[in-house]
Jmol script that loads the backbone (N, CA, C; Angstrom):
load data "model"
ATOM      1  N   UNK A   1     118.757  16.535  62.090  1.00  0.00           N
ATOM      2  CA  UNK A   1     119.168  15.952  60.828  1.00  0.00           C
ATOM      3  C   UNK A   1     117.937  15.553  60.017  1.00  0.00           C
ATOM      4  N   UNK A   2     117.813  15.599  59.022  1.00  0.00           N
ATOM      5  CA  UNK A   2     117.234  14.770  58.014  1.00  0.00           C
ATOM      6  C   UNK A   2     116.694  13.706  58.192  1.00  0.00           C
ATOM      7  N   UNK A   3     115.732  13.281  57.637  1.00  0.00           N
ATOM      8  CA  UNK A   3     115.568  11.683  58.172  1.00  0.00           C
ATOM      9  C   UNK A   3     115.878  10.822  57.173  1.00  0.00           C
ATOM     10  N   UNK A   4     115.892  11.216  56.019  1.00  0.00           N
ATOM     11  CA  UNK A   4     116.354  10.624  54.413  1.00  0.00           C
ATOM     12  C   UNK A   4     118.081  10.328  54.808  1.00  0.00           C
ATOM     13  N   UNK A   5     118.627  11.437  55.451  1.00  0.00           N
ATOM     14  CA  UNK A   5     120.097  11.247  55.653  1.00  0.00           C
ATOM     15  C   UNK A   5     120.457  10.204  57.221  1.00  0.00           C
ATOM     16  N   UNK A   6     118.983  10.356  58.072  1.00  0.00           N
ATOM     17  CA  UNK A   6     119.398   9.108  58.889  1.00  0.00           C
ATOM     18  C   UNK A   6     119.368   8.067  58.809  1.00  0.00           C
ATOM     19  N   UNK A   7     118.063   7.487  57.606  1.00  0.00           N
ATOM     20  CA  UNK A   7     118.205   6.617  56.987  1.00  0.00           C
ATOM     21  C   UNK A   7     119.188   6.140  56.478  1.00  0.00           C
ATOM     22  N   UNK A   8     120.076   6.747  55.305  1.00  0.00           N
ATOM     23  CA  UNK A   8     120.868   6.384  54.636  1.00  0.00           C
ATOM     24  C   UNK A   8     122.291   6.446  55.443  1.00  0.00           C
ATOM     25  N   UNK A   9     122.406   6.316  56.722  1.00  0.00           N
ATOM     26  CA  UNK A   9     123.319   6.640  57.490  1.00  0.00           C
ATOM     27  C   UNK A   9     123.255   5.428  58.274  1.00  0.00           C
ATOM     28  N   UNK A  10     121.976   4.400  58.523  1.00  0.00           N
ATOM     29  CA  UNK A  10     121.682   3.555  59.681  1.00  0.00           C
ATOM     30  C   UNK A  10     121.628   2.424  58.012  1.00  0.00           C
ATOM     31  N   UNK A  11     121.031   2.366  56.758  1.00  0.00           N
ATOM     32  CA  UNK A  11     121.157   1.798  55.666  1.00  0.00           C
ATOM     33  C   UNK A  11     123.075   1.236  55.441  1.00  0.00           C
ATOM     34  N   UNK A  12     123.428   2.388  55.639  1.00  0.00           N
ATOM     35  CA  UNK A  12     125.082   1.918  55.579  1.00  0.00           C
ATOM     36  C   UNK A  12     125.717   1.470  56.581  1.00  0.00           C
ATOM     37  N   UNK A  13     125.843   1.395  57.788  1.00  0.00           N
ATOM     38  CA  UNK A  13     126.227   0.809  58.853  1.00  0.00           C
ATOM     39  C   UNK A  13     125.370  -0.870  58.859  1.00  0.00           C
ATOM     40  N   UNK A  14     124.136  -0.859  58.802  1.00  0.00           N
ATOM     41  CA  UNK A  14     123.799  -2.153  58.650  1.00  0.00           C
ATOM     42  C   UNK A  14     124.169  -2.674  57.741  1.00  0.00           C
ATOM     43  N   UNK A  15     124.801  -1.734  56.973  1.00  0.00           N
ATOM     44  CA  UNK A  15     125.110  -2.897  55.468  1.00  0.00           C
ATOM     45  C   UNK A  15     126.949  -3.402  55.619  1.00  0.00           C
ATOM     46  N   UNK A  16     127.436  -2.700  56.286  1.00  0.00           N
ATOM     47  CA  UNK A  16     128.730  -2.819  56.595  1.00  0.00           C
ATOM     48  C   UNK A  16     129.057  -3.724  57.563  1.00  0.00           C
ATOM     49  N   UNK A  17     128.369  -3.573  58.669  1.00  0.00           N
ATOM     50  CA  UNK A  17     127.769  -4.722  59.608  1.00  0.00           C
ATOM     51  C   UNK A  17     127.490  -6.188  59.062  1.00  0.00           C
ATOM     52  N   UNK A  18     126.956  -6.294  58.275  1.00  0.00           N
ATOM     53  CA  UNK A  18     126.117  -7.411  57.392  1.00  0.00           C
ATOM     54  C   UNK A  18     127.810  -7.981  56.631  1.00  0.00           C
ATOM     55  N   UNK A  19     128.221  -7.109  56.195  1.00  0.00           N
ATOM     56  CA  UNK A  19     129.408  -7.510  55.213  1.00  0.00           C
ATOM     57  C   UNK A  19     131.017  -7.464  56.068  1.00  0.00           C
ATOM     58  N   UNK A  20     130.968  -7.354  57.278  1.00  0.00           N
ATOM     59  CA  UNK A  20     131.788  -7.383  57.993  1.00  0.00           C
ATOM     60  C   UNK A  20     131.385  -8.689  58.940  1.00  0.00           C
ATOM     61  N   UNK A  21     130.631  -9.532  59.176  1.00  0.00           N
ATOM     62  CA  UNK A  21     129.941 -10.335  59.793  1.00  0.00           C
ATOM     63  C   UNK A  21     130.132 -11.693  59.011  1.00  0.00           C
ATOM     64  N   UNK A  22     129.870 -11.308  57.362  1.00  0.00           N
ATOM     65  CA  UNK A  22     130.296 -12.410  56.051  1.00  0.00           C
ATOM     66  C   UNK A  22     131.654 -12.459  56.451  1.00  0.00           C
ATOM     67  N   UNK A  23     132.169 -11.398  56.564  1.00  0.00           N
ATOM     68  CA  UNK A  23     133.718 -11.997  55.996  1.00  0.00           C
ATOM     69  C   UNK A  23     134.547 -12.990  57.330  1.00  0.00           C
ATOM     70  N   UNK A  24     133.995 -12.022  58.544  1.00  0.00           N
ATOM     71  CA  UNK A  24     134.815 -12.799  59.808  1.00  0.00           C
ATOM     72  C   UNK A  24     134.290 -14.182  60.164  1.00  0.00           C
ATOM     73  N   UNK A  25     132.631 -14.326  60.148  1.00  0.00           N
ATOM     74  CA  UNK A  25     132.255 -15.528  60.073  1.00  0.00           C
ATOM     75  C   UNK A  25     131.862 -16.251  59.141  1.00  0.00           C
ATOM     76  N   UNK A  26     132.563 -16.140  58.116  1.00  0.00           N
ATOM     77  CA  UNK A  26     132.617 -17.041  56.601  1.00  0.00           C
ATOM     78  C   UNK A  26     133.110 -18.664  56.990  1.00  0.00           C
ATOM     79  N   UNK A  27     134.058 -18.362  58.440  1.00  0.00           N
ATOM     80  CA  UNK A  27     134.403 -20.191  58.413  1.00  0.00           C
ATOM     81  C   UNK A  27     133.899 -19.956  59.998  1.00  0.00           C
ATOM     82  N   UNK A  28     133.867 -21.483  60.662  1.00  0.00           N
ATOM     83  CA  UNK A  28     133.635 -21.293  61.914  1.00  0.00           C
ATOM     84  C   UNK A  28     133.692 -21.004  62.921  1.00  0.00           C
ATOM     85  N   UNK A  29     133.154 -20.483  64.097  1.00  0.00           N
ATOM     86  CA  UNK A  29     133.825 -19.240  65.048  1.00  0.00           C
ATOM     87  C   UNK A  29     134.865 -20.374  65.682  1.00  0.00           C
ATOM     88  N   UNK A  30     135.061 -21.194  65.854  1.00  0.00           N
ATOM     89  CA  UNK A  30     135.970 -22.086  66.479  1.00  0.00           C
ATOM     90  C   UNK A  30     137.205 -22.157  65.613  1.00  0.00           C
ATOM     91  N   UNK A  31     137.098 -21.791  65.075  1.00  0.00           N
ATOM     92  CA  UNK A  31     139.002 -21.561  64.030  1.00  0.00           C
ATOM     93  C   UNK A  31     139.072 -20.113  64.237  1.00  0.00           C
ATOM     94  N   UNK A  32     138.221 -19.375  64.485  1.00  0.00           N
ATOM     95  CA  UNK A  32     138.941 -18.291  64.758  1.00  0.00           C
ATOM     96  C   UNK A  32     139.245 -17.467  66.442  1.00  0.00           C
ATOM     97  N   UNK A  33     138.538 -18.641  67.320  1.00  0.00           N
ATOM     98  CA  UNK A  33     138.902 -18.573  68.788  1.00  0.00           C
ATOM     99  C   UNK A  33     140.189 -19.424  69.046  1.00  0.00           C
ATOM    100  N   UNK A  34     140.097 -20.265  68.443  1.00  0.00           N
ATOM    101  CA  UNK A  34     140.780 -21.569  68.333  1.00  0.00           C
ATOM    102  C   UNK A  34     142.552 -21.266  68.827  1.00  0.00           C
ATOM    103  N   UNK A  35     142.841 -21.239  69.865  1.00  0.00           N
ATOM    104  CA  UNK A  35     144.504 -21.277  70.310  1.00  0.00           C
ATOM    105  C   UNK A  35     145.411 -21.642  68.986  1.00  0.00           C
ATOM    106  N   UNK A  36     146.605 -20.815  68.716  1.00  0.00           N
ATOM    107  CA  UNK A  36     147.279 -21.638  67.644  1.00  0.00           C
ATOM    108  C   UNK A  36     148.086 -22.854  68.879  1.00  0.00           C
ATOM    109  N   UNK A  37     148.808 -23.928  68.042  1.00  0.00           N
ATOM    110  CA  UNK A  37     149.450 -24.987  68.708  1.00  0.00           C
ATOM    111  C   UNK A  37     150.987 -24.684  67.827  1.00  0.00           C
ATOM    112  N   UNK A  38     151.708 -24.553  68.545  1.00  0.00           N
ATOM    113  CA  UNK A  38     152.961 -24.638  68.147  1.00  0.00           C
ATOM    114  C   UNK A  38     153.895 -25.680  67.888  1.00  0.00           C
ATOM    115  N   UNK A  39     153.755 -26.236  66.540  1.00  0.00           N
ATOM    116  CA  UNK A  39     153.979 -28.185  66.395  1.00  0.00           C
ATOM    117  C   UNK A  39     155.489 -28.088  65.324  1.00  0.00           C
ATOM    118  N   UNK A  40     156.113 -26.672  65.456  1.00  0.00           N
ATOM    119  CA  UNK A  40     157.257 -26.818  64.739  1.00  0.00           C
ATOM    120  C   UNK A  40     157.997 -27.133  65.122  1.00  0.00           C
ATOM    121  N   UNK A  41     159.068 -27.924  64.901  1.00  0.00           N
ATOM    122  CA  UNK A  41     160.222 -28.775  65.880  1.00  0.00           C
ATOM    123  C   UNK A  41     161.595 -27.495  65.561  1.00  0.00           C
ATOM    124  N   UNK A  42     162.180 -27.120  66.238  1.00  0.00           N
ATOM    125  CA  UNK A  42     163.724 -26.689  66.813  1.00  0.00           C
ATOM    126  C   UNK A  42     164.318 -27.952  67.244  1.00  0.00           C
ATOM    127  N   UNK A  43     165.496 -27.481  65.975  1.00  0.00           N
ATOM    128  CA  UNK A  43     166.678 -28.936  66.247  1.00  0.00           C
ATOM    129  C   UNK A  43     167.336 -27.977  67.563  1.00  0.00           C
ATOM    130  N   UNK A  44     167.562 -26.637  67.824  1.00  0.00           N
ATOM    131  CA  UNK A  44     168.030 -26.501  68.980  1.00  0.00           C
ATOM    132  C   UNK A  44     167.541 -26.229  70.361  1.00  0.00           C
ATOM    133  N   UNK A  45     166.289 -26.886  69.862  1.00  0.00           N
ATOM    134  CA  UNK A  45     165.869 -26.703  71.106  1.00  0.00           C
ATOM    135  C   UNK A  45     165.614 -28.205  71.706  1.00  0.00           C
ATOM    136  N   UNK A  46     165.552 -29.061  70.904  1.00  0.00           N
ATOM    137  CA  UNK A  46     164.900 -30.534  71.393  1.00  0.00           C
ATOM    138  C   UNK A  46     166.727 -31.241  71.788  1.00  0.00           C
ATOM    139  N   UNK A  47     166.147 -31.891  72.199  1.00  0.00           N
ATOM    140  CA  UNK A  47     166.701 -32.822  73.328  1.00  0.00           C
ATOM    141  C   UNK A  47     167.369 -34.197  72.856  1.00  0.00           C
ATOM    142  N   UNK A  48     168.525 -34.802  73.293  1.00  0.00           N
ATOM    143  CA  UNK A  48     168.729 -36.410  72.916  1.00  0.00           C
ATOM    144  C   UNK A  48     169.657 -36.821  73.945  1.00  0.00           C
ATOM    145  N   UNK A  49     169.201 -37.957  74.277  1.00  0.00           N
ATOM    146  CA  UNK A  49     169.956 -38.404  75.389  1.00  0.00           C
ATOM    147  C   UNK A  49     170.364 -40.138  75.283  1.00  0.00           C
ATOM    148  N   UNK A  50     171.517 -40.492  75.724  1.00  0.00           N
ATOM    149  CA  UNK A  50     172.108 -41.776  75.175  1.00  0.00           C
ATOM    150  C   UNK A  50     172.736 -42.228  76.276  1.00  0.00           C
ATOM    151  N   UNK A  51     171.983 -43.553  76.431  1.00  0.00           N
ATOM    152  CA  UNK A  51     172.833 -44.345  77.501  1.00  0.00           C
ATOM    153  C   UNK A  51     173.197 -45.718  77.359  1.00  0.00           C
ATOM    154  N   UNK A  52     174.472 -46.344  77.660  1.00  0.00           N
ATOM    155  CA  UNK A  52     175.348 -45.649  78.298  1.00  0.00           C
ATOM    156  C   UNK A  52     176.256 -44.876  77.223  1.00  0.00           C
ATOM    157  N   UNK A  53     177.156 -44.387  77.084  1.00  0.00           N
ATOM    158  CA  UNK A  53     177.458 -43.141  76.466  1.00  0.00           C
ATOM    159  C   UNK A  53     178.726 -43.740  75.715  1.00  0.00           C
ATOM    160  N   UNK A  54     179.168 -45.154  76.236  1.00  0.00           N
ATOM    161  CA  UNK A  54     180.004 -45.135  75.101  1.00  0.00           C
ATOM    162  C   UNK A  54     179.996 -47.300  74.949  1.00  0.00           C
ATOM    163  N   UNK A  55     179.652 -47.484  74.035  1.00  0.00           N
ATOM    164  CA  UNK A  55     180.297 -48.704  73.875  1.00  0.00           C
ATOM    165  C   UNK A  55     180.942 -49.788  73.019  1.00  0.00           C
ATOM    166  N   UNK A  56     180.919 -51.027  72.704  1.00  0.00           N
ATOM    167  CA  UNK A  56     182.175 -51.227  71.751  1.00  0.00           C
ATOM    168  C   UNK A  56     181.402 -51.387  70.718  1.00  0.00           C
ATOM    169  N   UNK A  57     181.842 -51.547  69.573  1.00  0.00           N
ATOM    170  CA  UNK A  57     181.116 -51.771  68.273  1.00  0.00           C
ATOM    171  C   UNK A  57     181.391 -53.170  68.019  1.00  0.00           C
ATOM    172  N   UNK A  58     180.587 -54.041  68.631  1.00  0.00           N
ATOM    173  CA  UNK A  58     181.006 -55.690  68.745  1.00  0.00           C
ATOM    174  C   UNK A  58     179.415 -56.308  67.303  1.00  0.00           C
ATOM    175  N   UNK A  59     178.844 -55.207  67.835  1.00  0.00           N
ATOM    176  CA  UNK A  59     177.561 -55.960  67.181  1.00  0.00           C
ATOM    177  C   UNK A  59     176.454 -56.452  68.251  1.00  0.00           C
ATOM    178  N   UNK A  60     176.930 -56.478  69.941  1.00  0.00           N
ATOM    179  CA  UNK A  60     175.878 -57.109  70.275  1.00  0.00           C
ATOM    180  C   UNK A  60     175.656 -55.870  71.383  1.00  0.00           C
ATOM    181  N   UNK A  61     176.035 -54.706  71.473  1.00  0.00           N
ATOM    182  CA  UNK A  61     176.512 -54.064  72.929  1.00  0.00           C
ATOM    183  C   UNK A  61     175.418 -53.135  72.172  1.00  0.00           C
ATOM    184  N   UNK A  62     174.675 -52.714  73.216  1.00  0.00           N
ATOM    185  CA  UNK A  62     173.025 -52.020  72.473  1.00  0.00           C
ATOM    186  C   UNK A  62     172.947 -50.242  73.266  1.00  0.00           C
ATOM    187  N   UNK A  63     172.961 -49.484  72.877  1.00  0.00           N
ATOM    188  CA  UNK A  63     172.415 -48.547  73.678  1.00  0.00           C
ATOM    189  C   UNK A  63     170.648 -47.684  73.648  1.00  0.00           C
ATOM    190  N   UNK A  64     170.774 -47.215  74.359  1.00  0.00           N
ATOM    191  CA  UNK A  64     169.261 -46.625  74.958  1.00  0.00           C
ATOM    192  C   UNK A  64     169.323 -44.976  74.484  1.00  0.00           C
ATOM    193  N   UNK A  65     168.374 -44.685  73.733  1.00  0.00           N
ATOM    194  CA  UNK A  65     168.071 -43.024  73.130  1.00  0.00           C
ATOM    195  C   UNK A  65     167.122 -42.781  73.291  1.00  0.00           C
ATOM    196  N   UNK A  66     167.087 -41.435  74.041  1.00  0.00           N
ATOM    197  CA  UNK A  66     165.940 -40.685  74.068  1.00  0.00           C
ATOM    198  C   UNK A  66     166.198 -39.362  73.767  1.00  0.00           C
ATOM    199  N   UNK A  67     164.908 -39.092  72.708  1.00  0.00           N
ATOM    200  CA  UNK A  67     164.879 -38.158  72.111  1.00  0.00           C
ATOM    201  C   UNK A  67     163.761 -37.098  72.411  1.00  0.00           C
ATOM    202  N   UNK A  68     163.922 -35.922  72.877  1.00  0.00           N
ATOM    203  CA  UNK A  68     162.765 -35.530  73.380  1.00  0.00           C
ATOM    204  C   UNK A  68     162.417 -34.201  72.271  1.00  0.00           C
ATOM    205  N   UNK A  69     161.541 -33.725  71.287  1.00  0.00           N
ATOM    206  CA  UNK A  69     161.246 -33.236  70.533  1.00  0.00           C
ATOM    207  C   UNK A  69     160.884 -31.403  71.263  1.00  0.00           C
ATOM    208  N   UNK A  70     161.147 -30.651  70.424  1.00  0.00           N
ATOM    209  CA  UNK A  70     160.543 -29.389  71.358  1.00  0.00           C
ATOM    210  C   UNK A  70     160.259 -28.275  70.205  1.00  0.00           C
ATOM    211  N   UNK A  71     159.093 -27.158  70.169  1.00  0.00           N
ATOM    212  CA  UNK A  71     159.202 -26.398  69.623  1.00  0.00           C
ATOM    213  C   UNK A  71     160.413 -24.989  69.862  1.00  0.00           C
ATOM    214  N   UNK A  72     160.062 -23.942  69.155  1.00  0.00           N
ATOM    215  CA  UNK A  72     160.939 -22.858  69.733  1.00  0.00           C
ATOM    216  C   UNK A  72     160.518 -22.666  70.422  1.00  0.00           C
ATOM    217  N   UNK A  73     159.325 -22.520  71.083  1.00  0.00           N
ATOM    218  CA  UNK A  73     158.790 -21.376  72.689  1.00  0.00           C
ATOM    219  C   UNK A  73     159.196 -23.065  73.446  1.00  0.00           C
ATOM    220  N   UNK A  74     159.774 -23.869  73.245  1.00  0.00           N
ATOM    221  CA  UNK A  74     160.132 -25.049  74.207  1.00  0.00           C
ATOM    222  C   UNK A  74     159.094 -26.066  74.402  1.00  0.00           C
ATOM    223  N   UNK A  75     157.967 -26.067  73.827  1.00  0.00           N
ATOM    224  CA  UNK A  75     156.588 -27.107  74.243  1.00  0.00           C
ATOM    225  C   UNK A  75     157.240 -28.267  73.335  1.00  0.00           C
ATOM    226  N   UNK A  76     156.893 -29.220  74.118  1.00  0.00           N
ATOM    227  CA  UNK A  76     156.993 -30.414  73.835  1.00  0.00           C
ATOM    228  C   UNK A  76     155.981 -30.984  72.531  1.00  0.00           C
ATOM    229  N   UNK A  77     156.762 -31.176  71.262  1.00  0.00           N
ATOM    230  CA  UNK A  77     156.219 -31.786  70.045  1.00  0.00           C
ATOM    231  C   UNK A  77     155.731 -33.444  69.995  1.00  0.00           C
ATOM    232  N   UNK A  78     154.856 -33.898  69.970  1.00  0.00           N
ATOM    233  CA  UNK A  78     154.582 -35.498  70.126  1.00  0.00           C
ATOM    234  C   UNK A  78     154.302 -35.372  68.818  1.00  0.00           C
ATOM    235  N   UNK A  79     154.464 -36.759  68.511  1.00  0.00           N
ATOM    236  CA  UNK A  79     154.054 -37.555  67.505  1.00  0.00           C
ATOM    237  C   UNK A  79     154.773 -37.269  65.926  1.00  0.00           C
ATOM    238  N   UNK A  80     155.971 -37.227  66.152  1.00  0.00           N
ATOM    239  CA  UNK A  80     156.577 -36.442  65.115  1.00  0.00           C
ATOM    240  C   UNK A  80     157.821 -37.623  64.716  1.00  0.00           C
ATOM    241  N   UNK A  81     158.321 -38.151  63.942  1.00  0.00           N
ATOM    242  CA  UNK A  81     158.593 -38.957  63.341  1.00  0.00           C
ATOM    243  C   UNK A  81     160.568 -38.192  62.906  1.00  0.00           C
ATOM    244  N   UNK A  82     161.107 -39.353  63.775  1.00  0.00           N
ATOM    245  CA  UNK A  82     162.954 -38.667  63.967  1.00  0.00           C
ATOM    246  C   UNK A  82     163.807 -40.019  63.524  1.00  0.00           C
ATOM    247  N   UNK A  83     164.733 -39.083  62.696  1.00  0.00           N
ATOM    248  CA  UNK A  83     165.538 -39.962  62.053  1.00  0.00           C
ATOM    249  C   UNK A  83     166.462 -39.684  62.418  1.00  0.00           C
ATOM    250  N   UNK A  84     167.836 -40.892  63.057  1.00  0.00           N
ATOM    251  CA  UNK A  84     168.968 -40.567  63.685  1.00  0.00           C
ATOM    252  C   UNK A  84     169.828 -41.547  62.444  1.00  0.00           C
ATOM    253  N   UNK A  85     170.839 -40.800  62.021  1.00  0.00           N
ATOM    254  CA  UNK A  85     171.793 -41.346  61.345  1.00  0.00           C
ATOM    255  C   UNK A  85     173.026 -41.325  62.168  1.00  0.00           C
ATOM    256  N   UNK A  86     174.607 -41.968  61.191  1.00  0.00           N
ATOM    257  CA  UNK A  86     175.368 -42.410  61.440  1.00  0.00           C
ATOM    258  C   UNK A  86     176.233 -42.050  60.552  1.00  0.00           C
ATOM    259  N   UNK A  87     177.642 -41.065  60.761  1.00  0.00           N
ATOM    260  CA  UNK A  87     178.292 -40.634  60.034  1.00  0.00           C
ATOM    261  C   UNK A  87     179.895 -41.628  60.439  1.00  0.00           C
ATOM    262  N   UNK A  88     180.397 -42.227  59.567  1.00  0.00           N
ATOM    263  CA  UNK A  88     181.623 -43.153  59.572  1.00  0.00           C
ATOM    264  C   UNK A  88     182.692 -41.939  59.574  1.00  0.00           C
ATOM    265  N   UNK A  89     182.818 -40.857  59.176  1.00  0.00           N
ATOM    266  CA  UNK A  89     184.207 -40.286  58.936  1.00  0.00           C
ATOM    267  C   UNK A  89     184.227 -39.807  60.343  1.00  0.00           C
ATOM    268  N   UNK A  90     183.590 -39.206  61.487  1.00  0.00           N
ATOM    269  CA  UNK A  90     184.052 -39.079  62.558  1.00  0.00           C
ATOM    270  C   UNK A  90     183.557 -39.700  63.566  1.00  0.00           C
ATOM    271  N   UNK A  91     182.536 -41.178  63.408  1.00  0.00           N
ATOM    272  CA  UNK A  91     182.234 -41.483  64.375  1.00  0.00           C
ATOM    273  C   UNK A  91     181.118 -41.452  65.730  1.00  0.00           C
ATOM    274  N   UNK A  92     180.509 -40.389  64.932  1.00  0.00           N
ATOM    275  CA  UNK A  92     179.601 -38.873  65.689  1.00  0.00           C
ATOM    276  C   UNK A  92     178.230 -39.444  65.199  1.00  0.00           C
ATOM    277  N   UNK A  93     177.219 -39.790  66.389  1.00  0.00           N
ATOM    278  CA  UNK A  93     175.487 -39.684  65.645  1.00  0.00           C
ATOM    279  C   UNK A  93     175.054 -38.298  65.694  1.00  0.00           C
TER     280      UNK A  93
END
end "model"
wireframe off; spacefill off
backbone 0.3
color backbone group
C-alpha cells in the first residue's frame, strides 16, 4: 500500500477513536458501569398486612400495618413515602 494512504487510514481511525472516547467518556466511567437500581414501586407487587384483621370502630381499638413496598422484578423499595386511605361507602382500606 501507499504510505500517504496508510497514513490517512491510521489519521482516521485515531480520529474516530479520539471522538468515540469524547462521546462515551463525556460523563464519568462510574455512571456508565454503574448497576441500574430498580426504585419503581408495583402496587401489585408490594405487600400490606393488618393486624388484627378486624375491629370495632369505638375510637380506641388500634390496629398494626405493615406495608412492605416492592418493585416489579420484586426488590424491596425503602424509603418511599405510602399513603393509606379510607373509603366510607364500603368500608374497605
Amino acid at each position: 500500500m501507499d504510505k500517504k494512504l496508510i497514513g490517512l487510514v491510521t489519521l482516521f481511525f485515531l480520529s474516530f477513536l479520539f471522538f468515540l472516547s469524547v462521546v462515551l467518556f463525556n460523563r464519568p466511567l462510574s455512571n456508565l458501569i454503574r448497576a441500574k437500581e430498580d426504585i419503581s414501586p408495583s402496587s401489585q407487587n408490594s405487600l400490606m398486612f393488618a393486624w388484627p384483621i378486624e375491629v370495632r370502630a369505638d375510637g380506641k381499638s388500634s390496629v398494626k400495618i405493615d406495608v412492605f413496598v416492592r418493585s416489579e422484578s420484586n426488590k424491596l423499595v425503602s424509603n418511599k413515602e405510602v399513603k393509606i386511605s379510607f373509603q366510607k361507602t364500603n368500608n374497605k382500606i
